[in-house]
Every structure is written in structure tokens, then in C-alpha cells.
N, CA and C of each residue as an Amber inpcrd file, in Angstrom:
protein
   243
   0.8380000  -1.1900000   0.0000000   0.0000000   0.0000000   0.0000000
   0.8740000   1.2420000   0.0000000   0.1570000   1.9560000  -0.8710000
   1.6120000   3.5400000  -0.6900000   1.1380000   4.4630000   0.5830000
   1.8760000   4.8450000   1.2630000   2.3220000   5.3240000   2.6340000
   2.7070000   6.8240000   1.8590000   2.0620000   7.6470000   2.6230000
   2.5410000   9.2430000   2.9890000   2.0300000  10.3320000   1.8590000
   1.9210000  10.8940000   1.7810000   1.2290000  12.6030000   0.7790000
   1.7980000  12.4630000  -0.2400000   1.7650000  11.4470000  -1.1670000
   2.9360000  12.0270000  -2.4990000   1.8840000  12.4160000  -3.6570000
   2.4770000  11.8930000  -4.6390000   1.6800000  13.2800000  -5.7980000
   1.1650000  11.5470000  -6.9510000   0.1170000  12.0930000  -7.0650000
  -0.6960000  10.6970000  -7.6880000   0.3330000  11.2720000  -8.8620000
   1.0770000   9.9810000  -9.5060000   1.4490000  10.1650000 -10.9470000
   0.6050000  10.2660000 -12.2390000   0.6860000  10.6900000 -13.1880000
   0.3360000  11.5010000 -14.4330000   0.7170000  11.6340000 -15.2440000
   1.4900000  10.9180000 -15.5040000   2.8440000  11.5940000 -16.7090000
   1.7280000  11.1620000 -18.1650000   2.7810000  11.9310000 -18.8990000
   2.0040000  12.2940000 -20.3570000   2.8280000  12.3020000 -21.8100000
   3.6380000  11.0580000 -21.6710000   5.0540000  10.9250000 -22.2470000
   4.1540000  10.6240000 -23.4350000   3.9220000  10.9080000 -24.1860000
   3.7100000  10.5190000 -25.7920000   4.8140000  11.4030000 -27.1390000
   5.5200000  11.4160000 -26.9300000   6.6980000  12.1720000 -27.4510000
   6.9040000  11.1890000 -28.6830000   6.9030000   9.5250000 -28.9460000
   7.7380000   8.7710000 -29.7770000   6.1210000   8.3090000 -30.3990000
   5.2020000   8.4340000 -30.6960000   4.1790000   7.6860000 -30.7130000
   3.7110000   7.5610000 -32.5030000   4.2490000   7.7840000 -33.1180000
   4.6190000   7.8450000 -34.2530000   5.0890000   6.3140000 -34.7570000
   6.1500000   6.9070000 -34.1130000   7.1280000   5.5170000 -34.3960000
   6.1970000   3.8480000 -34.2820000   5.2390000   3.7830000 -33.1210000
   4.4550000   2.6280000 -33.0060000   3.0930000   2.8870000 -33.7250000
   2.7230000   3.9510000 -34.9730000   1.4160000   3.4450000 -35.3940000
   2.3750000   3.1260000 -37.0970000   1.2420000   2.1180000 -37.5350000
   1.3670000   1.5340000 -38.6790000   0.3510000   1.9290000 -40.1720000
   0.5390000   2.5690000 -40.6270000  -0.2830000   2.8980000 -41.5390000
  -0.3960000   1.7230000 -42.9210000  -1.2180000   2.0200000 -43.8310000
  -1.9640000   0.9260000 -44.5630000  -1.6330000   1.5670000 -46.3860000
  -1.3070000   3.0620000 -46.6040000  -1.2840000   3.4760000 -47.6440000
  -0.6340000   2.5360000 -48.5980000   0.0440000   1.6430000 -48.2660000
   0.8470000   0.6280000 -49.6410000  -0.4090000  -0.6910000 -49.6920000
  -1.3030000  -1.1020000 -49.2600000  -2.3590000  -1.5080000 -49.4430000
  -2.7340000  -1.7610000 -50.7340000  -3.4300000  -1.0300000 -52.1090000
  -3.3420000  -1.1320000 -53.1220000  -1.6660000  -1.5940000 -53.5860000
  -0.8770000  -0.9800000 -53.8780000   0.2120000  -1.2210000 -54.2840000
   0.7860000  -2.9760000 -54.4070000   0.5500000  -3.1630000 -52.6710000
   0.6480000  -4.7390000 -52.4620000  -0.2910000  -5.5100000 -53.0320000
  -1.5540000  -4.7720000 -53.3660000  -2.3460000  -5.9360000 -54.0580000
  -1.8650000  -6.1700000 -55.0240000  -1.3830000  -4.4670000 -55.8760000
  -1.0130000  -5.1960000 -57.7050000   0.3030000  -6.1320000 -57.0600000
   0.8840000  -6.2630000 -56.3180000   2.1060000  -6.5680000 -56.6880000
   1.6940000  -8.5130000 -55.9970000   0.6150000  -8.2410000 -55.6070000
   0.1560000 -10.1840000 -55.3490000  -0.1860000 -10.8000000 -56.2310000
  -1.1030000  -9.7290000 -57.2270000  -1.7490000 -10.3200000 -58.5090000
  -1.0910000 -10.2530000 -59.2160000   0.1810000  -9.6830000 -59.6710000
   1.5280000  -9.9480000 -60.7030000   2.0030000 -10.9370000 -60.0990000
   1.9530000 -11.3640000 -58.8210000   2.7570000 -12.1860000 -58.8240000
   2.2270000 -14.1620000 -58.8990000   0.7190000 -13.6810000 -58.6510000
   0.1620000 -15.4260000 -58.8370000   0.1520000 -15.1120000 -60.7760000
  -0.0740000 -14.2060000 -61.5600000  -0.2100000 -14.2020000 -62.9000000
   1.3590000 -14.9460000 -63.2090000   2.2670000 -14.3560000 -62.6360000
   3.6550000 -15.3070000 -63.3560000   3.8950000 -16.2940000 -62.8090000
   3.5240000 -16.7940000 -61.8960000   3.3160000 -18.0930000 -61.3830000
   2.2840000 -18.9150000 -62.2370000   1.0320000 -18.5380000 -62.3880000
   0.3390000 -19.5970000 -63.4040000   1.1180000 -19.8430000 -64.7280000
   1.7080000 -18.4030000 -65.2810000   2.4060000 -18.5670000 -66.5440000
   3.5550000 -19.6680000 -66.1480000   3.9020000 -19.6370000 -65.2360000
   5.5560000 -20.1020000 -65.3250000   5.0060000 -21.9490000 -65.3590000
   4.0800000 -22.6340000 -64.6570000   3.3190000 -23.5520000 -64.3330000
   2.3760000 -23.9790000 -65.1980000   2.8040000 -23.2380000 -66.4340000
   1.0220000 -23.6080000 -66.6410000  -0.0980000 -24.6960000 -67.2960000
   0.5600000 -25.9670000 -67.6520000  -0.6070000 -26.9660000 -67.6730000
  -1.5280000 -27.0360000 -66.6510000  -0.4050000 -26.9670000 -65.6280000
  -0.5960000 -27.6550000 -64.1650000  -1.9810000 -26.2400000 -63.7530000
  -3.3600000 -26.5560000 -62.5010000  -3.6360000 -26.0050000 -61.7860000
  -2.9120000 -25.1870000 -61.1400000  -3.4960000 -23.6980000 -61.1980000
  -2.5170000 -23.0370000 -59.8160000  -2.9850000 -22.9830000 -58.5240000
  -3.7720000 -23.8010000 -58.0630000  -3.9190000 -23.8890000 -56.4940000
  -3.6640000 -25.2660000 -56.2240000  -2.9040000 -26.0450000 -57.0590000
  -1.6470000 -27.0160000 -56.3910000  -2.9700000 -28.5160000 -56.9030000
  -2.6540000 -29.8380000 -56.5080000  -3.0340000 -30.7540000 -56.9670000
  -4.5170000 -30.7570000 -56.6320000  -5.0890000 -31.1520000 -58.0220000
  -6.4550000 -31.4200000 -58.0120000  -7.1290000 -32.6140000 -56.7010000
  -8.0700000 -32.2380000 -56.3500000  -8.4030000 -32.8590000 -55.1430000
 -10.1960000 -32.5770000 -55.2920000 -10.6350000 -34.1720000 -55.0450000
 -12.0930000 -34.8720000 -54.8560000 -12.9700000 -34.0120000 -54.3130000
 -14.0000000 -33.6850000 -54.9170000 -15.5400000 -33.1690000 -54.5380000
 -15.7540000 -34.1430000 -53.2490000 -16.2860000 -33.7930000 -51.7880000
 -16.7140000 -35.6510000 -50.7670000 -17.2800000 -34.3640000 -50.4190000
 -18.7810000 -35.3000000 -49.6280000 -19.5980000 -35.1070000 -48.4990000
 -18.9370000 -34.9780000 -46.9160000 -19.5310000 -34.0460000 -46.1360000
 -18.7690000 -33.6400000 -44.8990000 -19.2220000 -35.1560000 -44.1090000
 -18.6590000 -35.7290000 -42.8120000 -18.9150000 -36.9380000 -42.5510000
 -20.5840000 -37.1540000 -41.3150000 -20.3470000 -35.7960000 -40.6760000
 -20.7730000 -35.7240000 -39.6820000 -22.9530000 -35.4150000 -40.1740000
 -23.2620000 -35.7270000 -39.3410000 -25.4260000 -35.5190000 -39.7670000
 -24.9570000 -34.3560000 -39.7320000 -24.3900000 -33.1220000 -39.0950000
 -24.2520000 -31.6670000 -39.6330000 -24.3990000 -31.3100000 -40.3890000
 -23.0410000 -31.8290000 -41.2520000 -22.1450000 -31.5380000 -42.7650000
 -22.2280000 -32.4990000 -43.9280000 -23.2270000 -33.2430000 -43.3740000
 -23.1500000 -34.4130000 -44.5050000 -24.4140000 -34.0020000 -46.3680000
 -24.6450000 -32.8940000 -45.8540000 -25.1200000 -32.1110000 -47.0210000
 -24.6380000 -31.5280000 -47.6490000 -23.5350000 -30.9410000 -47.1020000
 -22.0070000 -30.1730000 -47.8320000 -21.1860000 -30.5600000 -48.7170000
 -21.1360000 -29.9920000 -49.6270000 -19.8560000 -30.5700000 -50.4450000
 -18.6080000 -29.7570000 -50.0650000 -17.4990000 -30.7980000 -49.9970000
 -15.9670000 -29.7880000 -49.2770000 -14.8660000 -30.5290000 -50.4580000
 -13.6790000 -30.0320000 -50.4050000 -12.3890000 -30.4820000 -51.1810000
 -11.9720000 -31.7400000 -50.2270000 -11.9570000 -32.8650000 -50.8590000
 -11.3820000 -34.1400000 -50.4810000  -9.5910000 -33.7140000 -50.2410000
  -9.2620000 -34.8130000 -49.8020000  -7.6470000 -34.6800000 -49.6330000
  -6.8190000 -35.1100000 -50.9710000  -7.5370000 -36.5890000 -51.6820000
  -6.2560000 -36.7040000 -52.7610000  -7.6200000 -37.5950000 -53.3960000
  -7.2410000 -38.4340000 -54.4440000  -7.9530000 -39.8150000 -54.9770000
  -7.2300000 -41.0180000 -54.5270000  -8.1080000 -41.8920000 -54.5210000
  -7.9730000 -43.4660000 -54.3040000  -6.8840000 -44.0610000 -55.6790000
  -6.3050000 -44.6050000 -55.1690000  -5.7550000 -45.4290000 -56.8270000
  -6.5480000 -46.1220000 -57.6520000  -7.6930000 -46.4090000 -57.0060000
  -8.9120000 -47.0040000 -58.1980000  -9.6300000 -46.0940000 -58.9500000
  -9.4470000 -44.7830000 -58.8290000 -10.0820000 -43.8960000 -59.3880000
  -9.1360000 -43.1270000 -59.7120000  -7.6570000 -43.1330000 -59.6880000
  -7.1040000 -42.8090000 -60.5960000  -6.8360000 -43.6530000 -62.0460000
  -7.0270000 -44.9400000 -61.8400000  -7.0850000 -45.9610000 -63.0320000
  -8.0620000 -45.3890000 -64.4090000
């Protein structure tokens, strides 16, 4: 517990506060520069899918989700035959 007449502190140091905010103005900029960059990626790839190996239409498992259609993990080898 604080003991004796002292002076409730107050201080009001915001002097550097600059330095810790982050602004967003390169926002656009970074977008063109995401979408140039999946465009030369499909080019550089391109028979192939660009969101990586094709993967199975399946039903979710659960009475929830079992109306859902979601991305399977891979195919069976009988259905790759």
C-alpha cells in the first residue's frame, strides 16, 4: 500500500508515438504486386492447376455436414485408373 502525501502520478510521455502506429497506404500497391505475382506463377506452371493438386468433390462426414460438399484430400488409386 503507498504510505505518505505524495503526488498521484500523471505523466504524459507521448513524445515517440509515431514511431508505433502503422499505416496501410501501400495496401493497393501490395495488391497489384500479389496479382503480378500469382499471374507469373500460373504462366511459369502452366498446364498444371494453380492452387496445387487437383483434389475430390466428398460429403462432410458428420449428420451436420453431410449435405455439404468440401475439397477431399487426394484420390484413391482405383479412381485414378
Amino acid at each position: 500500500m503507498v504510505k505518505h502525501n505524495n503526488v498521484i502520478p500523471n505523466e504524459h510521455f507521448r513524445k515517440d508515438w509515431q514511431n508505433y502506429v502503422k499505416t496501410w497506404f501501400n495496401q493497393p500497391a501490395r495488391k497489384t504486386r500479389r496479382r503480378l505475382a500469382r499471374q507469373k506463377k500460373a504462366v511459369k506452371i502452366f498446364p498444371k492447376p494453380t492452387a496445387g493438386p487437383l483434389r475430390p468433390v466428398v460429403h462432410g462426414q458428420t449428420a451436420k455436414y453431410n449435405m455439404k460438399l468440401r475439397a477431399g484430400k487426394g484420390f484413391s488409386l482405383e479412381e485414378l485408373k
